[in-house]
HTML snippet that shows the backbone in 3Dmol.js (N, CA, C, O; Angstrom):
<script src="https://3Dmol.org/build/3Dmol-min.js"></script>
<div id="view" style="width:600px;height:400px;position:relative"></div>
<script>
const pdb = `
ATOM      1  N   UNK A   1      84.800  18.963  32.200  1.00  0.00           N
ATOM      2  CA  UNK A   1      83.355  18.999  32.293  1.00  0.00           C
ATOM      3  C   UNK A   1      82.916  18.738  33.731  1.00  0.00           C
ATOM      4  O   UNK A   1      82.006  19.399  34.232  1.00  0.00           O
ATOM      5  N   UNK A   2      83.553  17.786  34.390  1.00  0.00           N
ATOM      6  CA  UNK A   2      82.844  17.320  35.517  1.00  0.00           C
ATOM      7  C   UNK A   2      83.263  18.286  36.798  1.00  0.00           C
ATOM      8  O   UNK A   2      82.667  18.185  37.870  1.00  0.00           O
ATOM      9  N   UNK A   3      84.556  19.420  36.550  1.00  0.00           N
ATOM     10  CA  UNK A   3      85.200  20.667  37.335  1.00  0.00           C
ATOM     11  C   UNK A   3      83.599  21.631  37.261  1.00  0.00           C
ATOM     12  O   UNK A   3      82.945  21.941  38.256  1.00  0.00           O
ATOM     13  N   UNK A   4      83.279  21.925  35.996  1.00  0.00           N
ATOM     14  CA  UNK A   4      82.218  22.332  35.847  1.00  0.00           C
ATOM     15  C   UNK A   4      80.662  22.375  36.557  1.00  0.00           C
ATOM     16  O   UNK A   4      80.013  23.360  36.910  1.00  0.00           O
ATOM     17  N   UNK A   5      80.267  20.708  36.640  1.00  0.00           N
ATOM     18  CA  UNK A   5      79.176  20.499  36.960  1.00  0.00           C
ATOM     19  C   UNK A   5      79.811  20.400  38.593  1.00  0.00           C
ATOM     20  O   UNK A   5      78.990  20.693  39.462  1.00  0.00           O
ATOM     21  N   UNK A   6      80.843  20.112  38.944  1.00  0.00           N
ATOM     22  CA  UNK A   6      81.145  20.400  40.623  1.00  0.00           C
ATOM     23  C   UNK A   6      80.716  21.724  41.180  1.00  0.00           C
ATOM     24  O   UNK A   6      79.930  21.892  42.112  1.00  0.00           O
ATOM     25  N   UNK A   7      81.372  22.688  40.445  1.00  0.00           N
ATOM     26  CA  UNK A   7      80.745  24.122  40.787  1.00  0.00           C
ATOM     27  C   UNK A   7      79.286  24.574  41.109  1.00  0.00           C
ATOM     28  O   UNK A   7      78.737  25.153  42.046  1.00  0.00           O
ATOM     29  N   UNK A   8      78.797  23.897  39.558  1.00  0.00           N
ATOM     30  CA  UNK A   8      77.479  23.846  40.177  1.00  0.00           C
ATOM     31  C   UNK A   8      76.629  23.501  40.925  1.00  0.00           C
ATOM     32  O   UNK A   8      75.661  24.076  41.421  1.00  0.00           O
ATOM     33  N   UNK A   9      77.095  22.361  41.003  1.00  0.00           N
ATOM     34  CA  UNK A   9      76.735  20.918  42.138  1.00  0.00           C
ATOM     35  C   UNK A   9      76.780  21.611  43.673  1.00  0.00           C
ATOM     36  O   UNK A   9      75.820  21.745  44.433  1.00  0.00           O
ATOM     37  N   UNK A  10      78.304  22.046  43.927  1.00  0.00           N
ATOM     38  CA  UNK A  10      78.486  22.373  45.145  1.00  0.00           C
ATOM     39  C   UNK A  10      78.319  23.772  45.216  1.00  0.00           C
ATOM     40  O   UNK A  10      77.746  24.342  46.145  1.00  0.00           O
ATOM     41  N   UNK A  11      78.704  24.197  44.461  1.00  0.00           N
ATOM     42  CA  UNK A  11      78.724  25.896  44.866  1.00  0.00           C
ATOM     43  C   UNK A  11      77.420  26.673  44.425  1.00  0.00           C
ATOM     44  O   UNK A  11      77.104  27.767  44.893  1.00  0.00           O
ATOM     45  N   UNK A  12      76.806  26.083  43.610  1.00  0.00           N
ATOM     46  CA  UNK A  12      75.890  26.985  43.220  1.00  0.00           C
ATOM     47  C   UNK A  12      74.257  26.649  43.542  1.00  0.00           C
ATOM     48  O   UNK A  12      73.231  27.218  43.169  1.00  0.00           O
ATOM     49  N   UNK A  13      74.543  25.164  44.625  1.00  0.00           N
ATOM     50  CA  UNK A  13      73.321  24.099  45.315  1.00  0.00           C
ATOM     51  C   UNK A  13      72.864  24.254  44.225  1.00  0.00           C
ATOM     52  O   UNK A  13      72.293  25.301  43.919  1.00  0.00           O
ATOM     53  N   UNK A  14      73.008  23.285  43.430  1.00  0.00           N
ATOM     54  CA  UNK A  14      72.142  22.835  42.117  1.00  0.00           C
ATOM     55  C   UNK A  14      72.090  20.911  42.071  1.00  0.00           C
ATOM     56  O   UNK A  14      72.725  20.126  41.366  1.00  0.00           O
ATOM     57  N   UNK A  15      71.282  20.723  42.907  1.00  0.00           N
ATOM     58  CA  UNK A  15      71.929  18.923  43.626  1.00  0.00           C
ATOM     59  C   UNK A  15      71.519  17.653  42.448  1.00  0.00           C
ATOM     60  O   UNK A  15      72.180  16.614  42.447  1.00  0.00           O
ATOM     61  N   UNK A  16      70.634  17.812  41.689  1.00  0.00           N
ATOM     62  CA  UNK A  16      70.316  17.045  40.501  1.00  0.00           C
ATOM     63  C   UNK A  16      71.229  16.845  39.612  1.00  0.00           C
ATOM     64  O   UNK A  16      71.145  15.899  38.829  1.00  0.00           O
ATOM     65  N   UNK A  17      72.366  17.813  39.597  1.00  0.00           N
ATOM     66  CA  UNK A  17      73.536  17.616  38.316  1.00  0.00           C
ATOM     67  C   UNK A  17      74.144  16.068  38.677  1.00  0.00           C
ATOM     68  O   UNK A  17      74.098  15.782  39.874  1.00  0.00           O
ATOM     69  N   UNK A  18      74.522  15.382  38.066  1.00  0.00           N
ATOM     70  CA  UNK A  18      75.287  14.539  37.915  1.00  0.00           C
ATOM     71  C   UNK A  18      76.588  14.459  37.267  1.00  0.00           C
ATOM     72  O   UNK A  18      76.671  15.025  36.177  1.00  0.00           O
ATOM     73  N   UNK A  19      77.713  13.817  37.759  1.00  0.00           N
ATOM     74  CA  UNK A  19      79.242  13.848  36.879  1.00  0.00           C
ATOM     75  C   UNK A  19      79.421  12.727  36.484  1.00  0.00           C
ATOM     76  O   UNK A  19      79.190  11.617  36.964  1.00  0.00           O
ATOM     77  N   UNK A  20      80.091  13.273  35.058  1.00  0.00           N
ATOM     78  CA  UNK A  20      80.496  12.118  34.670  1.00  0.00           C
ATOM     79  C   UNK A  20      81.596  11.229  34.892  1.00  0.00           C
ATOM     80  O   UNK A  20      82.572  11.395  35.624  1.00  0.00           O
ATOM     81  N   UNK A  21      81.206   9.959  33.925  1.00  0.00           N
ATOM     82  CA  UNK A  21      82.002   8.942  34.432  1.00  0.00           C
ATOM     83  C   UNK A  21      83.145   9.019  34.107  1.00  0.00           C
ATOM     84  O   UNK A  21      83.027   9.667  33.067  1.00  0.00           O
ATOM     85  N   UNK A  22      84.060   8.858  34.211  1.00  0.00           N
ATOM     86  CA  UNK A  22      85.499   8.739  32.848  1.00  0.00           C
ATOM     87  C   UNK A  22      86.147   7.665  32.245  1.00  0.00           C
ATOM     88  O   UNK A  22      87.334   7.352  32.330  1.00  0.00           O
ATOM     89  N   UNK A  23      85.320   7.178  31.679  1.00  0.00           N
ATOM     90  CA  UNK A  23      85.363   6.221  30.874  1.00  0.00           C
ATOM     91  C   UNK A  23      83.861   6.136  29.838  1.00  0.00           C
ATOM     92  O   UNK A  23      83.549   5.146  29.176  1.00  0.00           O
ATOM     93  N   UNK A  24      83.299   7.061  29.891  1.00  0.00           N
ATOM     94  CA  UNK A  24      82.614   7.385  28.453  1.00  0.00           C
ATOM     95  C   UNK A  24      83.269   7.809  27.272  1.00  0.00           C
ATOM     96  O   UNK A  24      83.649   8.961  27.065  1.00  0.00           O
ATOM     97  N   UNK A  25      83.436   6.484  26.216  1.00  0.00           N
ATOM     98  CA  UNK A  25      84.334   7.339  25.050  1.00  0.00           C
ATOM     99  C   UNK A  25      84.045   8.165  24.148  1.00  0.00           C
ATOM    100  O   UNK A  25      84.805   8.689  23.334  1.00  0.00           O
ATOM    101  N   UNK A  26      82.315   8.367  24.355  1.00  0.00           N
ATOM    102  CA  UNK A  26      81.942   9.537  23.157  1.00  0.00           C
ATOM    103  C   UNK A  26      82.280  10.860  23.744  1.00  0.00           C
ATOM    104  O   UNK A  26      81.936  11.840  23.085  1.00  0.00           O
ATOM    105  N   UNK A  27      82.901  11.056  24.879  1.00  0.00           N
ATOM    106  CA  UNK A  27      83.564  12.469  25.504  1.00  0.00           C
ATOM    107  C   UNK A  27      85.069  12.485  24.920  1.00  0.00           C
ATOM    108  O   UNK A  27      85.698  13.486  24.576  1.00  0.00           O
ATOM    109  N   UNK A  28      85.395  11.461  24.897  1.00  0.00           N
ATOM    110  CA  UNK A  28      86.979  11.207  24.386  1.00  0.00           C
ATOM    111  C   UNK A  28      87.391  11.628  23.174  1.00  0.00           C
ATOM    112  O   UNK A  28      87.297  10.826  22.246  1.00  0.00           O
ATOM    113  N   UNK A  29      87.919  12.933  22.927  1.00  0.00           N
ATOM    114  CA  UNK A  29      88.540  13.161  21.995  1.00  0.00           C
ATOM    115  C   UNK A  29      87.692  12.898  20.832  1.00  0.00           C
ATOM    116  O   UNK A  29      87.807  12.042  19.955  1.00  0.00           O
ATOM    117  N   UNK A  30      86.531  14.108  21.065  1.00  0.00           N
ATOM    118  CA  UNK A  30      85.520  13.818  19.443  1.00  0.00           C
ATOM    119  C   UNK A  30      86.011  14.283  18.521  1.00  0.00           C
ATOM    120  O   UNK A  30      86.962  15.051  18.662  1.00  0.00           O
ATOM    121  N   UNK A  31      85.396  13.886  16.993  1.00  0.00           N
ATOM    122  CA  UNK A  31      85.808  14.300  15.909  1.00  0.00           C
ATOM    123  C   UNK A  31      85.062  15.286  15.368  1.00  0.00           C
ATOM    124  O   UNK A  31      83.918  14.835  15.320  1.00  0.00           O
ATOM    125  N   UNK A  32      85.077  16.559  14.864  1.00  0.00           N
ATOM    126  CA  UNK A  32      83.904  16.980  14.316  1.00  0.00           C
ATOM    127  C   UNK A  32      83.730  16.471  12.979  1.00  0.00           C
ATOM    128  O   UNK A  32      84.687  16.049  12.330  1.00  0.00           O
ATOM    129  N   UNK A  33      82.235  16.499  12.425  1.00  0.00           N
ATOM    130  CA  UNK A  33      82.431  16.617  10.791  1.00  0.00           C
ATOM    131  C   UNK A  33      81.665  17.572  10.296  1.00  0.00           C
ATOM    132  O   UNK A  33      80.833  17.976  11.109  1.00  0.00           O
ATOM    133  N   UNK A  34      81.641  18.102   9.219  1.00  0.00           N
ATOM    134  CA  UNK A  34      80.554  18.652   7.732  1.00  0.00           C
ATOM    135  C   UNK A  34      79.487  17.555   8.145  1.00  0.00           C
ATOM    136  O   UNK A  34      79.383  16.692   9.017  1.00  0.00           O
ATOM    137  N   UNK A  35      78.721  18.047   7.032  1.00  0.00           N
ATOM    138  CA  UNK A  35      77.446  17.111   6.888  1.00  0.00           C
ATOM    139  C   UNK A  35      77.768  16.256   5.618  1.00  0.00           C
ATOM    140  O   UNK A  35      76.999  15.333   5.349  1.00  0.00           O
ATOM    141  N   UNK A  36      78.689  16.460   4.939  1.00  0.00           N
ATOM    142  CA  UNK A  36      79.352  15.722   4.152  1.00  0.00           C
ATOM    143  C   UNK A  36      79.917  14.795   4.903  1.00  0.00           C
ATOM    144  O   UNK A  36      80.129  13.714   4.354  1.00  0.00           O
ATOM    145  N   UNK A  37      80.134  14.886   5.697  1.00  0.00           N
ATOM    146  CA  UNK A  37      80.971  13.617   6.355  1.00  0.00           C
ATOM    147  C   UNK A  37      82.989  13.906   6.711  1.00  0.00           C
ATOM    148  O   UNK A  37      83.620  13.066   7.351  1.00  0.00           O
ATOM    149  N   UNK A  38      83.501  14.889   6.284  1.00  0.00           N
ATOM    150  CA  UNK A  38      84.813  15.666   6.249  1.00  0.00           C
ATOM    151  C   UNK A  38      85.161  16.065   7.286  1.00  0.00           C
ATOM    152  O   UNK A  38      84.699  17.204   7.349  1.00  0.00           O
ATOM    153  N   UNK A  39      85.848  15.798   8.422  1.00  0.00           N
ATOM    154  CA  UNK A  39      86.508  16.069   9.329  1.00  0.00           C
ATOM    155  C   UNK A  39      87.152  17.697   9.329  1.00  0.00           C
ATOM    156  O   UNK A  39      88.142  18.042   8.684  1.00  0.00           O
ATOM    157  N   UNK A  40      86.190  18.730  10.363  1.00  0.00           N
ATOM    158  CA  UNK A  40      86.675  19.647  10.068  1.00  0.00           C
ATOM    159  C   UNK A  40      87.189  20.058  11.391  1.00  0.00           C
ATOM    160  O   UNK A  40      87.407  21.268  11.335  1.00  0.00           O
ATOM    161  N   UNK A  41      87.459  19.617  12.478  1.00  0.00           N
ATOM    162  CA  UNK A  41      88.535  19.706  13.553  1.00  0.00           C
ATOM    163  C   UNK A  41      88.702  18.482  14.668  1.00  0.00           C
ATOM    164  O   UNK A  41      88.949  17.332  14.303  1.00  0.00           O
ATOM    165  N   UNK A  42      88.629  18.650  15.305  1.00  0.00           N
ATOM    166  CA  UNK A  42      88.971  17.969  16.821  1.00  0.00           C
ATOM    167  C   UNK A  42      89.192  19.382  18.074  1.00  0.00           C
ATOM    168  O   UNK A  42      89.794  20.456  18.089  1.00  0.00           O
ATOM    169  N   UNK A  43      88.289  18.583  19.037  1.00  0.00           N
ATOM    170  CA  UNK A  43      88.089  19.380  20.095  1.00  0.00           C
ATOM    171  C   UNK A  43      87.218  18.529  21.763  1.00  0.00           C
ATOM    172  O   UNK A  43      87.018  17.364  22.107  1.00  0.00           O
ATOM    173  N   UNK A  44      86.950  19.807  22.341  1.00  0.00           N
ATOM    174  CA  UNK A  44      86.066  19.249  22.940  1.00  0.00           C
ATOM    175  C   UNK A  44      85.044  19.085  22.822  1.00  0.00           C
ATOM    176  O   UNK A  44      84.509  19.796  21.970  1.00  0.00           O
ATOM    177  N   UNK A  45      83.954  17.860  23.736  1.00  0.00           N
ATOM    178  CA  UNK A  45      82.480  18.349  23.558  1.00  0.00           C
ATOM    179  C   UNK A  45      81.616  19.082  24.233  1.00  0.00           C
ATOM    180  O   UNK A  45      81.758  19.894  25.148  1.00  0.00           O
ATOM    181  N   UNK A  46      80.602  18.641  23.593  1.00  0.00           N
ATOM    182  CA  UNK A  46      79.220  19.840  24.067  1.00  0.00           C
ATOM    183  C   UNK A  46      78.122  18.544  24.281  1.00  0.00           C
ATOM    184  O   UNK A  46      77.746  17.597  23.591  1.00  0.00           O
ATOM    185  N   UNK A  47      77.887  18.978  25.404  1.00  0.00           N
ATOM    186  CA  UNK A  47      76.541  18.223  26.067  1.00  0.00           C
ATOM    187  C   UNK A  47      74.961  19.255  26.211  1.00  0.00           C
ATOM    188  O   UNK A  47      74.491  19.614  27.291  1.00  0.00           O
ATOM    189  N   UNK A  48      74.685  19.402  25.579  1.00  0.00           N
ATOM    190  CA  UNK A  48      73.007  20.041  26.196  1.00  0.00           C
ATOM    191  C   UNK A  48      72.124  18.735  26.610  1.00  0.00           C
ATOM    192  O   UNK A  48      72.212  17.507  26.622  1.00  0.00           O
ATOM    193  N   UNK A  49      71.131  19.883  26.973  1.00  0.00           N
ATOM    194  CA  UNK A  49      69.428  19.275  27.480  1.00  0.00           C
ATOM    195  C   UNK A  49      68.465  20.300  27.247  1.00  0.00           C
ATOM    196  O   UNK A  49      68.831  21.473  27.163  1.00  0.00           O
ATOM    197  N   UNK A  50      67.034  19.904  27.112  1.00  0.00           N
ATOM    198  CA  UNK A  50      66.248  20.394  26.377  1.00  0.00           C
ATOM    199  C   UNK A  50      65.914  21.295  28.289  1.00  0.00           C
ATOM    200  O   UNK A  50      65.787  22.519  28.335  1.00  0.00           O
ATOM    201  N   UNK A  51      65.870  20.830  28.998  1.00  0.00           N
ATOM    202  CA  UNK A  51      65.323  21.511  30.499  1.00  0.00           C
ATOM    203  C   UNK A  51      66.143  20.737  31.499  1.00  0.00           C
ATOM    204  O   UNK A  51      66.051  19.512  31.571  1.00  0.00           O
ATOM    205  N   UNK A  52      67.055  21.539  32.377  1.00  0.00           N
ATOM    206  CA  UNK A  52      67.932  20.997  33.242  1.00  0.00           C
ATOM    207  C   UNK A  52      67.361  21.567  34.730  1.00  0.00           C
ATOM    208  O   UNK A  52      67.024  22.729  34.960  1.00  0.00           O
ATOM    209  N   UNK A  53      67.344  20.442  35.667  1.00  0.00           N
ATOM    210  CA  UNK A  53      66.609  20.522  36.712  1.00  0.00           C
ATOM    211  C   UNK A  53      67.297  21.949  37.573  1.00  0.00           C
ATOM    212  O   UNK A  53      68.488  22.240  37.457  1.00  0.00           O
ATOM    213  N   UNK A  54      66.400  22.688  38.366  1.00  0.00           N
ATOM    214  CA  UNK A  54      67.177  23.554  38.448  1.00  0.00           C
ATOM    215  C   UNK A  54      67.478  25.329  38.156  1.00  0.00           C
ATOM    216  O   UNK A  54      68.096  26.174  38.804  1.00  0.00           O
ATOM    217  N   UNK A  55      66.845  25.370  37.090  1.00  0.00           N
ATOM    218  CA  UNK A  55      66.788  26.080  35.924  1.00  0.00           C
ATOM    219  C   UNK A  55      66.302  27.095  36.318  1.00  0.00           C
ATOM    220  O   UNK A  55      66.905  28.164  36.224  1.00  0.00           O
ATOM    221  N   UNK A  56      64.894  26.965  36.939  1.00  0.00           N
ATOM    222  CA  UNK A  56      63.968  28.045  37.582  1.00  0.00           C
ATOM    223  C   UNK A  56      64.360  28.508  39.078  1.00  0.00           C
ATOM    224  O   UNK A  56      63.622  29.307  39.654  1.00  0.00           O
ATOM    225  N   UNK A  57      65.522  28.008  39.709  1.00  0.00           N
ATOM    226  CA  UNK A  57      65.792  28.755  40.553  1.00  0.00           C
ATOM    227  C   UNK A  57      65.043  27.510  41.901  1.00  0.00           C
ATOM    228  O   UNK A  57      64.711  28.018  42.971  1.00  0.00           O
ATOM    229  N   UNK A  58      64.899  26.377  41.762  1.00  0.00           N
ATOM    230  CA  UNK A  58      64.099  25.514  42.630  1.00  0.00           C
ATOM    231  C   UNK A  58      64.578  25.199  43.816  1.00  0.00           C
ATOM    232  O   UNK A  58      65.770  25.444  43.997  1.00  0.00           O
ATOM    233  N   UNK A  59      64.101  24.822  44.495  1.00  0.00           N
ATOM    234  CA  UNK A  59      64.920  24.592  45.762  1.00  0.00           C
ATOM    235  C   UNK A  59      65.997  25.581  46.211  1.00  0.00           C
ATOM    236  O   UNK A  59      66.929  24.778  46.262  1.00  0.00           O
ATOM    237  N   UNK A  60      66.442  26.541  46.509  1.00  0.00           N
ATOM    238  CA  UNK A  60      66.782  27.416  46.937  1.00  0.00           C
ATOM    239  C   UNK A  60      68.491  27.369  45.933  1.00  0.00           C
ATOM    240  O   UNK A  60      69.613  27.565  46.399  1.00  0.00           O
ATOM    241  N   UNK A  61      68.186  27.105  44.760  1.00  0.00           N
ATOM    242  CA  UNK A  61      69.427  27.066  43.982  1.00  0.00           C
ATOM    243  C   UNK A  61      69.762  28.195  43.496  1.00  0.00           C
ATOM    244  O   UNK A  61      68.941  29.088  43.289  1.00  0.00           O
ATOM    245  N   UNK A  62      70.882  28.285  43.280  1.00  0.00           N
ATOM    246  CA  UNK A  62      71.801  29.617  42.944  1.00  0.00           C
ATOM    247  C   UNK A  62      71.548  29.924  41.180  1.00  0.00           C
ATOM    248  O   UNK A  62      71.804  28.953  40.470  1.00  0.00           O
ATOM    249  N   UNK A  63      71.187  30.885  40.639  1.00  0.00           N
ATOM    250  CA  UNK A  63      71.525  30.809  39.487  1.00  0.00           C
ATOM    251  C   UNK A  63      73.117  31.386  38.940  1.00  0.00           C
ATOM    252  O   UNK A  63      74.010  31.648  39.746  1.00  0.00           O
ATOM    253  N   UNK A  64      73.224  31.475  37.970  1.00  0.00           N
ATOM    254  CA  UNK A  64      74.663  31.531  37.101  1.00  0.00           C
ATOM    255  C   UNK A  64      74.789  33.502  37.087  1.00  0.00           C
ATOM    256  O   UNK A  64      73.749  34.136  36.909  1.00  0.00           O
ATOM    257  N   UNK A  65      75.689  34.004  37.223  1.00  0.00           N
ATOM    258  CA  UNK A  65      75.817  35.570  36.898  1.00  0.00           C
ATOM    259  C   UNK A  65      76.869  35.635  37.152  1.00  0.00           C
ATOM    260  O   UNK A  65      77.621  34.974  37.868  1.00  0.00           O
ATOM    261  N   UNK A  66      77.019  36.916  36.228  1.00  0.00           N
ATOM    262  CA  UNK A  66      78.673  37.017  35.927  1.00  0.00           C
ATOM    263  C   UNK A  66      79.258  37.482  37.379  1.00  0.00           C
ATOM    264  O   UNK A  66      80.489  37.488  37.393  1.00  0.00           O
ATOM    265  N   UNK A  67      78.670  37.853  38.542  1.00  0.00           N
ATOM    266  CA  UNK A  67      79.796  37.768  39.846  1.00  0.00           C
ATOM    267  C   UNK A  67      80.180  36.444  40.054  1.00  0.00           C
ATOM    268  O   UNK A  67      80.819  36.298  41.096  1.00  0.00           O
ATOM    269  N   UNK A  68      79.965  35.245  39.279  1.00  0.00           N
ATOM    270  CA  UNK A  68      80.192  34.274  39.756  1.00  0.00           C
ATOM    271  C   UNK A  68      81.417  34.089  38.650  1.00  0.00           C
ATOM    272  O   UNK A  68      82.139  33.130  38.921  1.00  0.00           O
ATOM    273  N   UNK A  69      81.805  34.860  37.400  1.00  0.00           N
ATOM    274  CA  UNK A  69      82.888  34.438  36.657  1.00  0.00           C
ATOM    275  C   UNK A  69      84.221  33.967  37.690  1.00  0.00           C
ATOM    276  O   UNK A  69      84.589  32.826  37.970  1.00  0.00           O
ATOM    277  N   UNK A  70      84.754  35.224  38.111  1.00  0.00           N
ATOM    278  CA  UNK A  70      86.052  34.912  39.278  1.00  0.00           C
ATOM    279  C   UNK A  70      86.148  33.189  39.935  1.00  0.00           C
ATOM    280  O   UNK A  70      87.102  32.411  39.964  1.00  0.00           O
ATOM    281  N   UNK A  71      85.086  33.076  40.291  1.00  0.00           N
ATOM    282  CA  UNK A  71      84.634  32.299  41.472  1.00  0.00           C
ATOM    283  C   UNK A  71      84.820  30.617  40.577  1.00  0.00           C
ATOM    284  O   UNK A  71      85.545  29.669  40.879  1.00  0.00           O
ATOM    285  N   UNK A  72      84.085  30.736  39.698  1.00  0.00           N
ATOM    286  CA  UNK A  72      84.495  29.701  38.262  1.00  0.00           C
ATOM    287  C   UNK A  72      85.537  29.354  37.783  1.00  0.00           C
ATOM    288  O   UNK A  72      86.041  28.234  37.716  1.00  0.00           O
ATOM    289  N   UNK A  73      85.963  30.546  37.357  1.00  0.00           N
ATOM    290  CA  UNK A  73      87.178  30.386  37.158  1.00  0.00           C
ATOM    291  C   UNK A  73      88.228  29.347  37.856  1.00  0.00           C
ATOM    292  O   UNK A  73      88.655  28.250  37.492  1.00  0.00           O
ATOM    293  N   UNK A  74      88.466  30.159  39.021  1.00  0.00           N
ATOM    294  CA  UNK A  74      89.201  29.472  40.017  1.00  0.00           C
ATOM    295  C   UNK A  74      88.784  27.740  40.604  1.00  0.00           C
ATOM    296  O   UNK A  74      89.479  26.989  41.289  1.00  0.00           O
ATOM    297  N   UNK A  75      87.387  27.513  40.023  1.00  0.00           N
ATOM    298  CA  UNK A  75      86.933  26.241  40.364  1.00  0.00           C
ATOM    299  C   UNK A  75      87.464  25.224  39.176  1.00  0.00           C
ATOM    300  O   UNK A  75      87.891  24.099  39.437  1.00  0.00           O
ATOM    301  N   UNK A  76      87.373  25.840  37.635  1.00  0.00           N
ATOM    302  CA  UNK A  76      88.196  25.134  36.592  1.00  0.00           C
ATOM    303  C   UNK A  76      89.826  24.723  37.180  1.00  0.00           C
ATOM    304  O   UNK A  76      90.496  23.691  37.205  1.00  0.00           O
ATOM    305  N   UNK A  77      89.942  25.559  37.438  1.00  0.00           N
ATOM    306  CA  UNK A  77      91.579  25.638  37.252  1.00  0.00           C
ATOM    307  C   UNK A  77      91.926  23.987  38.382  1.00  0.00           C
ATOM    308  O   UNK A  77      92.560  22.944  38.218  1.00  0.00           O
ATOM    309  N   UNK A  78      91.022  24.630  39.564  1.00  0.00           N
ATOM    310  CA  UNK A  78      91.190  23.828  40.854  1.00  0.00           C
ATOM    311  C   UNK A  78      90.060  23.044  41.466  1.00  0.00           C
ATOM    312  O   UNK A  78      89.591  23.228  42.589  1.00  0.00           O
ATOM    313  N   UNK A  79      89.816  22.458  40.889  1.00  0.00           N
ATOM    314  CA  UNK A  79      88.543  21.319  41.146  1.00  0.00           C
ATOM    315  C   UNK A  79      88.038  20.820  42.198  1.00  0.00           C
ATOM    316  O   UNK A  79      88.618  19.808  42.593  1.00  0.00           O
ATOM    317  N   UNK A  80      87.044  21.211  42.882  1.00  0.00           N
ATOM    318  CA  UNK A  80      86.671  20.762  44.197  1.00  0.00           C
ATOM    319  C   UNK A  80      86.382  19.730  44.431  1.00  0.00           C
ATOM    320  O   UNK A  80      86.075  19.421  45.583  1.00  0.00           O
TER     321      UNK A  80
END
`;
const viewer = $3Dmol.createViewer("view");
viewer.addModel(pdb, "pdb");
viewer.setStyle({}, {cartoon: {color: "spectrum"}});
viewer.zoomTo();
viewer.render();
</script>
């Protein structure tokens, strides 16, 4: 996650993102469930927000497009 928000952070001047800490344990190895309550995998998580600063293109920030897949990519793999 935080390879992620680096990209954006740095590469895509989006300066409001913040990374996380590592030592938040609700990132750690969540559980999913049903609404029954039944454990129906394990995975990673998912973080949203209702409006992420940024968004509209503010401050001379980059938005997201697929010429930027390659470029991502290579930022997952290798973390700036």
């Amino acid at each position: 996650m935080n390879a992620l928000i680096q990209y954006f952070k740095y590469r895509l001047w989006q300066p409001m993102l913040d990374e996380f800490p590592y030592d938040i344990d609700s990132l750690n190895d969540p559980e999913w469930t049903d609404r029954d309550g039944l454990e129906v995998g394990k995975g990673t998580g998912l973080v949203t927000s209702e409006r992420t600063p940024g968004m509209r293109v503010e401050l001379g920030m980059v938005l997201f497009q697929k010429k930027h897949d390659k470029a991502l990519t290579r930022a997952l793999l290798s973390p700036i």
